[in-house]
C-alpha positions in Angstrom: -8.1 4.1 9.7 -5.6 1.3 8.0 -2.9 3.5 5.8 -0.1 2.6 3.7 2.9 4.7 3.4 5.1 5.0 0.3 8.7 5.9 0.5 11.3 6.6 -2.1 14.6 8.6 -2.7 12.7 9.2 -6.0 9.3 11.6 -5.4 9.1 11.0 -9.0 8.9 6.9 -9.3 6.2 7.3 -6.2 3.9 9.6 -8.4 4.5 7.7 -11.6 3.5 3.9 -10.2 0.2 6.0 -8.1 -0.3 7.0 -11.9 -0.2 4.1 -13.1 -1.4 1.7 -10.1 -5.0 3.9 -10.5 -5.1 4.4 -13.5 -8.7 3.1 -15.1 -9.7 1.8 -11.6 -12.0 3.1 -8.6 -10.8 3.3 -5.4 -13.8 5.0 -3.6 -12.4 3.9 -0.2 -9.2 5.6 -0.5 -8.0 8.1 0.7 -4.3 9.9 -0.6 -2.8 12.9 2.2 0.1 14.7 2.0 3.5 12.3 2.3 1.9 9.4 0.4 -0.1 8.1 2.9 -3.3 6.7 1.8 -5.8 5.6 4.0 -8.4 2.9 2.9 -11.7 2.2 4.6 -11.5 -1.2 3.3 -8.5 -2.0 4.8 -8.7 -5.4 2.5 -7.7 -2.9 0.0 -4.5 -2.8 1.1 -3.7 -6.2 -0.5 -4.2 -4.7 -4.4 -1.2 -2.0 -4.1 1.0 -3.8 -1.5 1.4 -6.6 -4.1 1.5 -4.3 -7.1 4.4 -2.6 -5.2 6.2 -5.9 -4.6 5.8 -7.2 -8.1 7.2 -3.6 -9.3 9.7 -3.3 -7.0 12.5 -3.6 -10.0 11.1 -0.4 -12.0 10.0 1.6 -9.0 12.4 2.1 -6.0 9.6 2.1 -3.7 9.3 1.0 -0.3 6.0 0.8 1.9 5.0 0.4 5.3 1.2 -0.1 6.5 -0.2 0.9 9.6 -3.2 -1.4 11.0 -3.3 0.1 14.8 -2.1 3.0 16.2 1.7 3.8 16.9 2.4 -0.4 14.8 4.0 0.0 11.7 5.0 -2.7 9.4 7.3 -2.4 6.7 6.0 -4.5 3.7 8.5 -6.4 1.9 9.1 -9.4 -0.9 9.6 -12.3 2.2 6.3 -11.3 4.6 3.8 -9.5 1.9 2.0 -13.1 1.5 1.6 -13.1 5.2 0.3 -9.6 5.5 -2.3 -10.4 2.4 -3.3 -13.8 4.3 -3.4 -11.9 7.5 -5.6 -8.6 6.1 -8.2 -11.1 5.1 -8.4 -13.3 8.3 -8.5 -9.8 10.3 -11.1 -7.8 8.1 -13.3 -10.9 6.4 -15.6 -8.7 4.8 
């Protein structure tokens, strides 16, 4: 299953922006395990909190990597995130 993984020095900045981020909005497709991974069914769903991530990247020290197939990890940042959104939605087009 698609997952994003969120990394910081900072537990704390991790568990405020996943406080804010869903805050008045449904994810049913998600899924959040131990270590800040969360898992989406939808893996289109990815796109909503990579960018958030990105555009927040100033108040939350927060870095994130996403995992599409097994052992492939890709660590989302400010110069390819527009790639990986573009790419998501040619991948999974539903």
């Amino acid at each position: 299953m698609p997952s994003v993984y969120l990394f910081s020095n900072d537990i704390t900045s991790i568990e405020n922006f996943l406080n804010i981020f869903f805050q008045n909005k449904e994810y049913p497709n998600i899924s959040l395990f131990d270590n800040y991974k969360l898992s989406f069914k939808n893996p289109t769903e990815i796109c909503d909190i990579i960018s958030a991530i990105i555009d927040n990247e100033d108040k939350y020290k927060i870095s994130a990597w996403i995992n599409l197939d097994e052992d492939l990890y890709i660590k989302v940042t400010n110069q390819n995130v527009n790639d990986i959104i573009k790419y998501l939605f040619e991948r999974y087009p539903y």
